[in-house]
DRENPA-3360 file (N, C-alpha, C; in nm, 2 decimals, always signed):
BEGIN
1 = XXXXXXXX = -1.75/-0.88/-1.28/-1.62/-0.85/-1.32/-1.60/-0.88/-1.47 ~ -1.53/-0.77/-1.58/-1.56/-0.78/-1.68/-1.42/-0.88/-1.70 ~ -1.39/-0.95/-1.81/-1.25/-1.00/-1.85/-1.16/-0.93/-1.89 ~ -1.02/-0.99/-1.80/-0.93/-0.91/-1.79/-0.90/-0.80/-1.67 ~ -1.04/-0.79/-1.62/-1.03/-0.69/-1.46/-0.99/-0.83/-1.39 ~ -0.89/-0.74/-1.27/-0.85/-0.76/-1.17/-0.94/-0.82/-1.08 ~ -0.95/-0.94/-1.02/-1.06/-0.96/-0.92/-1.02/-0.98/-0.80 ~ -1.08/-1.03/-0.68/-1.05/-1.06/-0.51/-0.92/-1.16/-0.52;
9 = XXXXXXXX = -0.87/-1.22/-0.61/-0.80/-1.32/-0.56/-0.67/-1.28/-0.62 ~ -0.61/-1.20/-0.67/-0.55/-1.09/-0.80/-0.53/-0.98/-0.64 ~ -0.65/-0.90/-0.62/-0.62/-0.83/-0.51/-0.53/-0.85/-0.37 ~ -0.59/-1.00/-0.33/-0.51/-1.10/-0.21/-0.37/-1.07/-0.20 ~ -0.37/-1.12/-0.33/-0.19/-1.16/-0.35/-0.10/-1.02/-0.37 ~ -0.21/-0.95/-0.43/-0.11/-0.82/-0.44/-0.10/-0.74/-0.29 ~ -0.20/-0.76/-0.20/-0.20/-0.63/-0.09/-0.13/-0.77/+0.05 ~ -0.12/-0.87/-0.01/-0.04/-1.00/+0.09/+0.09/-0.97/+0.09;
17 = XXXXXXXX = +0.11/-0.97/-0.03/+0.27/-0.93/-0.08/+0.28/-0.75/-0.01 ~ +0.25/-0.64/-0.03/+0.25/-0.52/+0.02/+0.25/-0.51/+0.12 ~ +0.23/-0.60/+0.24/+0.18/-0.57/+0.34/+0.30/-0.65/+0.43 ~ +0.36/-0.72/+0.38/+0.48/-0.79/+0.45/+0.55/-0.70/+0.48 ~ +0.66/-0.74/+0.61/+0.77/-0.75/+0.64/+0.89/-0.71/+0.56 ~ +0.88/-0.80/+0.44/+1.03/-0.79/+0.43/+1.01/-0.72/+0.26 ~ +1.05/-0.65/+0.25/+1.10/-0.56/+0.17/+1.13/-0.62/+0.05 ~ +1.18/-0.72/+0.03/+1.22/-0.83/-0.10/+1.06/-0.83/-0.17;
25 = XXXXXXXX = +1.01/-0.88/-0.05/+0.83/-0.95/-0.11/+0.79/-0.87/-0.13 ~ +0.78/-0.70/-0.11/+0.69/-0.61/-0.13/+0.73/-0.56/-0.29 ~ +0.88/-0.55/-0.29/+0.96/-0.51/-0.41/+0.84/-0.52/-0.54 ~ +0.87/-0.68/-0.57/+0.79/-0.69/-0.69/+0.63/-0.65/-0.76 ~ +0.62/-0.61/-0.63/+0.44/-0.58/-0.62/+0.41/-0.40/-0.65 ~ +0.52/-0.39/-0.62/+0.50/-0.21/-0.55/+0.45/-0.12/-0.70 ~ +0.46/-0.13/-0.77/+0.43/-0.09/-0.92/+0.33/-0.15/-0.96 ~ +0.26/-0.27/-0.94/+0.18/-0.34/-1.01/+0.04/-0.25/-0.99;
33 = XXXXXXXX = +0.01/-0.21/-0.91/-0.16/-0.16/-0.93/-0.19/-0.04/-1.03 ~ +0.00/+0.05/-1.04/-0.03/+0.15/-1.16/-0.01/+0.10/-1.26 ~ +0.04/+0.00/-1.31/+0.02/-0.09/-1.40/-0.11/-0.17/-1.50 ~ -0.15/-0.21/-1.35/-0.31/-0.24/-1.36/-0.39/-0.12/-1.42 ~ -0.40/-0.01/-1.35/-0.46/+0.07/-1.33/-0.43/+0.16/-1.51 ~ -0.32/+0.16/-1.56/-0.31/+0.21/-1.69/-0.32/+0.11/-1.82 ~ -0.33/-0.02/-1.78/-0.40/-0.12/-1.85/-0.54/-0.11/-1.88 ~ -0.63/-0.08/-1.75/-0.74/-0.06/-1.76/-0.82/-0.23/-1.69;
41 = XXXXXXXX = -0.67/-0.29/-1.65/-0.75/-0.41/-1.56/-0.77/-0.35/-1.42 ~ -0.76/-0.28/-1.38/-0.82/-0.25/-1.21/-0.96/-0.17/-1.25 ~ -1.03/-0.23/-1.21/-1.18/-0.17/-1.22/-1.17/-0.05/-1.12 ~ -1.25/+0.04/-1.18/-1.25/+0.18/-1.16/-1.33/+0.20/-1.01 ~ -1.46/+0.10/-0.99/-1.56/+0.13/-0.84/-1.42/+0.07/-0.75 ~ -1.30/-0.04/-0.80/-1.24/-0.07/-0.71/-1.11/+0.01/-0.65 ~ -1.06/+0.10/-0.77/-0.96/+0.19/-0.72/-0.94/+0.30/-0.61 ~ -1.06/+0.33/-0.52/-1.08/+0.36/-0.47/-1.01/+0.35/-0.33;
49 = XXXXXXXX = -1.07/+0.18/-0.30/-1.02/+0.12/-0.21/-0.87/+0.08/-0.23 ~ -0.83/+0.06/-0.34/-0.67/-0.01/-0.33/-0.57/+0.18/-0.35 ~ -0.62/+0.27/-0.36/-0.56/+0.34/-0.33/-0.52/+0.42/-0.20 ~ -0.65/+0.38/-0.10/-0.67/+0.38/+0.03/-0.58/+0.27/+0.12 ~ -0.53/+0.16/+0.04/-0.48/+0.06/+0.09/-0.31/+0.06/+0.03 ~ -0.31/+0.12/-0.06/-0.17/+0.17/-0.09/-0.14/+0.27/-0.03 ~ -0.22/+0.37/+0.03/-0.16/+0.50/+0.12/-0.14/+0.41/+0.29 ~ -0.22/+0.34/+0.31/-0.12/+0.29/+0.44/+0.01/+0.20/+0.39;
57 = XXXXXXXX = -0.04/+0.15/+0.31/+0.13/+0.07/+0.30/+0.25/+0.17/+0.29 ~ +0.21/+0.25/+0.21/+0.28/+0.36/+0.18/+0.37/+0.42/+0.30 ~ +0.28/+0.46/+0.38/+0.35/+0.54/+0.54/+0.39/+0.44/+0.61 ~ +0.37/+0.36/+0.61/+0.48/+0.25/+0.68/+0.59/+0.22/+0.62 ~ +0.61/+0.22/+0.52/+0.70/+0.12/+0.45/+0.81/+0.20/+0.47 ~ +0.95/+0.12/+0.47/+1.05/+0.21/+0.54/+1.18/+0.17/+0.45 ~ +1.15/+0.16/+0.35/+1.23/+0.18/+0.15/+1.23/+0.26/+0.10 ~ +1.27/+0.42/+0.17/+1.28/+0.50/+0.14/+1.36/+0.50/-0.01;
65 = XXXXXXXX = +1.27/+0.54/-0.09/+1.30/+0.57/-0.24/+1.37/+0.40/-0.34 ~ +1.34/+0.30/-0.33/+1.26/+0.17/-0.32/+1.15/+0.15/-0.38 ~ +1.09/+0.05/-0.26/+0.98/+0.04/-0.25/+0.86/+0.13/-0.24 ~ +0.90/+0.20/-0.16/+0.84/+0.34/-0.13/+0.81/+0.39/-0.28 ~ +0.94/+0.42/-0.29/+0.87/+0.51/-0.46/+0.79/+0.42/-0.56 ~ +0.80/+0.30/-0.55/+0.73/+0.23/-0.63/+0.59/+0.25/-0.58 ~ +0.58/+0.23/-0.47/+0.44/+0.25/-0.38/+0.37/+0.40/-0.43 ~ +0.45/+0.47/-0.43/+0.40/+0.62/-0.44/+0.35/+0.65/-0.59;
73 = XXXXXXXX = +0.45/+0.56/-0.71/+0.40/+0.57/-0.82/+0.27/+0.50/-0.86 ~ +0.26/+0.40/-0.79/+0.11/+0.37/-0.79/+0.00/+0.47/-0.73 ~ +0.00/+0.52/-0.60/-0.08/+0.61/-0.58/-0.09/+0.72/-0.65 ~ +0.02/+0.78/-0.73/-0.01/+0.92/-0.85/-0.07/+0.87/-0.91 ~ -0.05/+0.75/-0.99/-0.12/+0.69/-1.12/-0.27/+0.72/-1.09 ~ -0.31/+0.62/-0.97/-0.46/+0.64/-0.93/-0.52/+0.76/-0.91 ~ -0.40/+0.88/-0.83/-0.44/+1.01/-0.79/-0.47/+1.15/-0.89 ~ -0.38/+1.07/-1.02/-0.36/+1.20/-1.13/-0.53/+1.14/-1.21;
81 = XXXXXXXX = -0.58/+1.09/-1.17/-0.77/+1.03/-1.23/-0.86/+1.05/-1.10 ~ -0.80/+1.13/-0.98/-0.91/+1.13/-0.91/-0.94/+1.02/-0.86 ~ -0.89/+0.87/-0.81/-0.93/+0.83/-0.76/-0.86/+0.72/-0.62 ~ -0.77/+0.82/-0.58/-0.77/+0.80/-0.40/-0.79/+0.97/-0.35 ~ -0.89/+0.91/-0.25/-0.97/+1.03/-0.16/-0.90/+1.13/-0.11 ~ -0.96/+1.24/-0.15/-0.86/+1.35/-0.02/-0.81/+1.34/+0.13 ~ -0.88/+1.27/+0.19/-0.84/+1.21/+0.33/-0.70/+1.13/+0.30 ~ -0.78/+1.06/+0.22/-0.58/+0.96/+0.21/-0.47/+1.07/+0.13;
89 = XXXXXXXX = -0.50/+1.18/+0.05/-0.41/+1.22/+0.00/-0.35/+1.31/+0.11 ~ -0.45/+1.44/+0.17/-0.38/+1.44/+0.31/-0.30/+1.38/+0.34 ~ -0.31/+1.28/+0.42/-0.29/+1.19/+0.53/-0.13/+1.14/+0.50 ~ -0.12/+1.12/+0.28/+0.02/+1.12/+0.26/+0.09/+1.24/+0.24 ~ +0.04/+1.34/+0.20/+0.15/+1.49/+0.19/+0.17/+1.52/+0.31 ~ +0.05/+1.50/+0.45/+0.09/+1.55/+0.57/+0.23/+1.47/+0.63 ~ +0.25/+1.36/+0.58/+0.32/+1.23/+0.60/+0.45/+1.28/+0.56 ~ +0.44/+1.32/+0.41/+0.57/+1.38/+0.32/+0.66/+1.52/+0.39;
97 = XXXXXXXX = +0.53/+1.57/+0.44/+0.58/+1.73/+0.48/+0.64/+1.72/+0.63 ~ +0.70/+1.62/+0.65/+0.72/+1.57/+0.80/+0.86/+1.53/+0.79 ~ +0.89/+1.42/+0.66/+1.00/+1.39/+0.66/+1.10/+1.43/+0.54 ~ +1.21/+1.37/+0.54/+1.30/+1.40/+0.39/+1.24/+1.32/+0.30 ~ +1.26/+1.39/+0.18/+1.17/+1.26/+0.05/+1.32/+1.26/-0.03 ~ +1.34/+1.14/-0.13/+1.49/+1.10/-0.19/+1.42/+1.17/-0.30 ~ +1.56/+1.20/-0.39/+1.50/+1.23/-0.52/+1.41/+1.19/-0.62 ~ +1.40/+1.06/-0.62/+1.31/+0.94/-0.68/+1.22/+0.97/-0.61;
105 = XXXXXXXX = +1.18/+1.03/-0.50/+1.02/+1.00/-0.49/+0.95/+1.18/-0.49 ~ +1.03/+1.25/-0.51/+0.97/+1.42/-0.54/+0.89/+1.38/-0.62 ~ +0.90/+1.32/-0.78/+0.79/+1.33/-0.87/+0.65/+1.29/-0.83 ~ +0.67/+1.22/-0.73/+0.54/+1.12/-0.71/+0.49/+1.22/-0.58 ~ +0.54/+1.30/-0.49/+0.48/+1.34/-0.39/+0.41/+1.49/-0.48 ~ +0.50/+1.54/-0.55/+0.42/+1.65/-0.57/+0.30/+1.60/-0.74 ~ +0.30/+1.56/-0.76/+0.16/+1.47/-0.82/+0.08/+1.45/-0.73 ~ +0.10/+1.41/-0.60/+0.02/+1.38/-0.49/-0.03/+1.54/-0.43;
113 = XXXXXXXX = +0.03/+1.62/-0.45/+0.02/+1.74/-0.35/-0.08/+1.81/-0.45 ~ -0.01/+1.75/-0.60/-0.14/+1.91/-0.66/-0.27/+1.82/-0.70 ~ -0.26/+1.66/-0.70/-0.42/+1.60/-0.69/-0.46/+1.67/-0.56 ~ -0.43/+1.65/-0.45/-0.48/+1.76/-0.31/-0.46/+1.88/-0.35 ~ -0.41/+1.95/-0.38/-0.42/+2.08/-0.45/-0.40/+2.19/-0.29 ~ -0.27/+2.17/-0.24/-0.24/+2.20/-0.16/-0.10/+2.24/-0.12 ~ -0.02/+2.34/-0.07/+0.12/+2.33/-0.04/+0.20/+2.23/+0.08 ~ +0.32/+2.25/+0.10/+0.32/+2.15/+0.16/+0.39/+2.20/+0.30;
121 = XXXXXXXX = +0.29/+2.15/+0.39/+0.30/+2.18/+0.56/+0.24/+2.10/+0.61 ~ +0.25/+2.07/+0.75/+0.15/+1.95/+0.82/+0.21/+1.85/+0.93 ~ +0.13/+1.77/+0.99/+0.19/+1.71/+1.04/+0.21/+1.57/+1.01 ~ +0.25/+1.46/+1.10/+0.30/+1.33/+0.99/+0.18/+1.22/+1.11 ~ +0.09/+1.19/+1.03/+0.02/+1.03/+1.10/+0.09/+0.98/+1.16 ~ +0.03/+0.93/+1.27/+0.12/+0.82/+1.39/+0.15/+0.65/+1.31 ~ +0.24/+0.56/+1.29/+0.25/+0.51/+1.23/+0.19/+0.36/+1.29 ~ +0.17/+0.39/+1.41/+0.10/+0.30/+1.51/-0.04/+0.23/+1.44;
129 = XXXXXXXX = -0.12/+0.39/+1.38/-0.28/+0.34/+1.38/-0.20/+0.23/+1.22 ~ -0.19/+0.32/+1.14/-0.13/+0.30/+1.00/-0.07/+0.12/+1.00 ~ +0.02/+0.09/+1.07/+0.04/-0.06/+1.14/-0.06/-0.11/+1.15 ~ -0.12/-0.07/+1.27/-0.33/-0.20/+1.23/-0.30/-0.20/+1.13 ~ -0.36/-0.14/+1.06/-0.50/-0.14/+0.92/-0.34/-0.22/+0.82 ~ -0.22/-0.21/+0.80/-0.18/-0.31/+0.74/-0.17/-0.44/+0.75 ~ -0.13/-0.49/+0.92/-0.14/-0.60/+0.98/-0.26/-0.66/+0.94 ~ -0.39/-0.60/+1.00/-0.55/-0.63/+0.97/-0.53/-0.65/+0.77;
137 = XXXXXXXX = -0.47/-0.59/+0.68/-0.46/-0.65/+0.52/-0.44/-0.75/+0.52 ~ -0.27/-0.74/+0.58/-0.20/-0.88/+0.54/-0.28/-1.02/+0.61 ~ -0.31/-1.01/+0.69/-0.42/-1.16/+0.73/-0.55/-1.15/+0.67 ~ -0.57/-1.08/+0.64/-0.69/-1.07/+0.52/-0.68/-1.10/+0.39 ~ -0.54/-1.15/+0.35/-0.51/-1.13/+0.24/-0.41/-1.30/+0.22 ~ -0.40/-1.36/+0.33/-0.29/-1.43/+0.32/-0.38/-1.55/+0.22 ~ -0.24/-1.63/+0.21/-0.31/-1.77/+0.12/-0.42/-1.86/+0.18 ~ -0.43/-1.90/+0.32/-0.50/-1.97/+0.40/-0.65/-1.91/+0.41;
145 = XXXXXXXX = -0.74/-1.95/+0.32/-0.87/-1.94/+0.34/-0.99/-1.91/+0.46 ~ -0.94/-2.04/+0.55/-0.98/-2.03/+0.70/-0.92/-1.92/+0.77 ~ -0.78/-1.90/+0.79/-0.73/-1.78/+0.85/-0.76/-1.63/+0.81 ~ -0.79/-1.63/+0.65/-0.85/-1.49/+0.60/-0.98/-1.48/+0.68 ~ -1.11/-1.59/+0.71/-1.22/-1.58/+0.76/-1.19/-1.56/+0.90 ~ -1.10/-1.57/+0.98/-1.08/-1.56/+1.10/-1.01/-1.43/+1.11 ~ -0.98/-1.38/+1.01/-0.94/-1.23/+1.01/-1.06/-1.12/+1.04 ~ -1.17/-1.18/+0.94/-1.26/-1.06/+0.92/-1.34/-1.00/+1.06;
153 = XXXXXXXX = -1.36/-1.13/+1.15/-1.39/-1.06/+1.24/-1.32/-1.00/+1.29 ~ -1.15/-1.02/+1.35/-1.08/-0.94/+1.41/-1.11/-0.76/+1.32 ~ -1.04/-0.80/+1.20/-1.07/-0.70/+1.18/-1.15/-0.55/+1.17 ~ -1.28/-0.67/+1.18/-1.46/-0.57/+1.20/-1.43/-0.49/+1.34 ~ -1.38/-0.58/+1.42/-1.39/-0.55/+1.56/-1.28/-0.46/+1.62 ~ -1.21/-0.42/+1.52/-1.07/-0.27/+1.57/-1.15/-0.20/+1.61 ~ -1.12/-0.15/+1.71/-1.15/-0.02/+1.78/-1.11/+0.12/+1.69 ~ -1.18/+0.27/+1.69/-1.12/+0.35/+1.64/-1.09/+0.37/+1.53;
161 = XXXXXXXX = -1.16/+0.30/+1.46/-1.08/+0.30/+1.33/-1.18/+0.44/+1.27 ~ -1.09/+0.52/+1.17/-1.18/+0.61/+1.12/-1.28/+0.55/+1.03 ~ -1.42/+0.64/+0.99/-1.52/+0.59/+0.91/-1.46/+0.55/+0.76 ~ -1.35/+0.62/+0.69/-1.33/+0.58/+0.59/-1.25/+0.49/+0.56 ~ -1.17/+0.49/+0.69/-1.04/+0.36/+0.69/-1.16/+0.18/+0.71 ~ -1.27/+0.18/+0.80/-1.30/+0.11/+0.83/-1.39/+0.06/+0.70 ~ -1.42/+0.15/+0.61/-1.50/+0.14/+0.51/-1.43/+0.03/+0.38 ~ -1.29/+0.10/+0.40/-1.17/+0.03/+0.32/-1.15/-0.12/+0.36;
169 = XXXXXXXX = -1.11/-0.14/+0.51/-1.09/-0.25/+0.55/-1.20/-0.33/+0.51 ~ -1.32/-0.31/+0.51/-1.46/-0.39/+0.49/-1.44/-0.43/+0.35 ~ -1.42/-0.37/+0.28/-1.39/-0.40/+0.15/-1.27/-0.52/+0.15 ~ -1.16/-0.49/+0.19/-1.08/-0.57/+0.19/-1.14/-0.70/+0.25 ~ -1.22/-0.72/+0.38/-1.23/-0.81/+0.41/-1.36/-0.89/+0.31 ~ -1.38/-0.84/+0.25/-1.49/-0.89/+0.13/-1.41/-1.00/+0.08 ~ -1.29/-0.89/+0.00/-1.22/-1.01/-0.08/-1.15/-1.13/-0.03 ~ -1.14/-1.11/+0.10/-1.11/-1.20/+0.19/-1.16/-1.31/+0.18;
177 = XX = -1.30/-1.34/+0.16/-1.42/-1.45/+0.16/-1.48/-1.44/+0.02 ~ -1.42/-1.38/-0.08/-1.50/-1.42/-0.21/-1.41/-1.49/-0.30;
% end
């Protein structure tokens, strides 16, 4: 990690905070990785993963034009450089093209639609699987050391998880223990 990148303990706190409950805690956070990311502190092999990890917080999050939009402007930032995957970008226009989007968050979905380079139809992810993989974050992520390590295996051990969601979580659970 060069100086000034973002490292595992930087990550914790940001996807701990995103991954909560309450809407207050997520508030402050929701902006920060496009932030990072146009600083030039989020390392580029890592954007990957935290844009994969911003697209589930994303579909859960229920701050419609909020939080949400903060969430979403982080995912264009990463998305308008190519780097959250077509699967996750899918996975959020199919998401978009399901529901009403507020005015505050059109700029960021269609940034998202033409990085997928796609129009917009589809259907919306079950919010169920999307729930794991954040639940499985936020204890991966929390302050308690011991309890992140008692995450990882839970985590390893989700059933079903797709290959690239599980690929994500792994990563996350890295930072969990470094």
């Amino acid at each position: 990690m060069s100086e000034g990148e973002v490292g595992p303990d930087r990550l914790r706190q940001l996807f701990h905070a995103l991954s909560d409950d309450d809407r207050d805690v997520r508030r402050p956070w929701a902006g920060t990785p496009a932030d990072w990311w146009r600083e030039g502190a989020l390392p580029r092999d890592t954007a990957p993963t935290v844009g994969t990890v911003l697209g589930w917080c994303t579909m859960i999050d229920d701050d419609a034009g909020g939080v949400r939009a903060q969430l979403l402007g982080s995912v264009a930032a990463l998305a308008e450089d190519g780097q959250v995957a077509e699967a996750d970008l899918d996975r959020l226009v199919t998401g978009f093209d399901a529901q009403w989007i507020p005015d505050n968050e059109r700029p960021h979905s269609e940034t998202l639609r033409n990085a997928l380079g796609r129009s917009a139809n589809g259907r919306r992810d079950g919010k169920g699987y999307l729930r794991t993989l954040v639940d499985h974050v936020h204890a991966l992520t929390g302050p308690d050391g011991a309890e992140r390590e008692a995450a990882v295996s839970a985590a390893a051990a989700e059933p079903g998880l797709r290959p690239a969601d599980k690929e994500a979580l792994a990563v996350v659970s890295r930072w969990a223990t470094a």
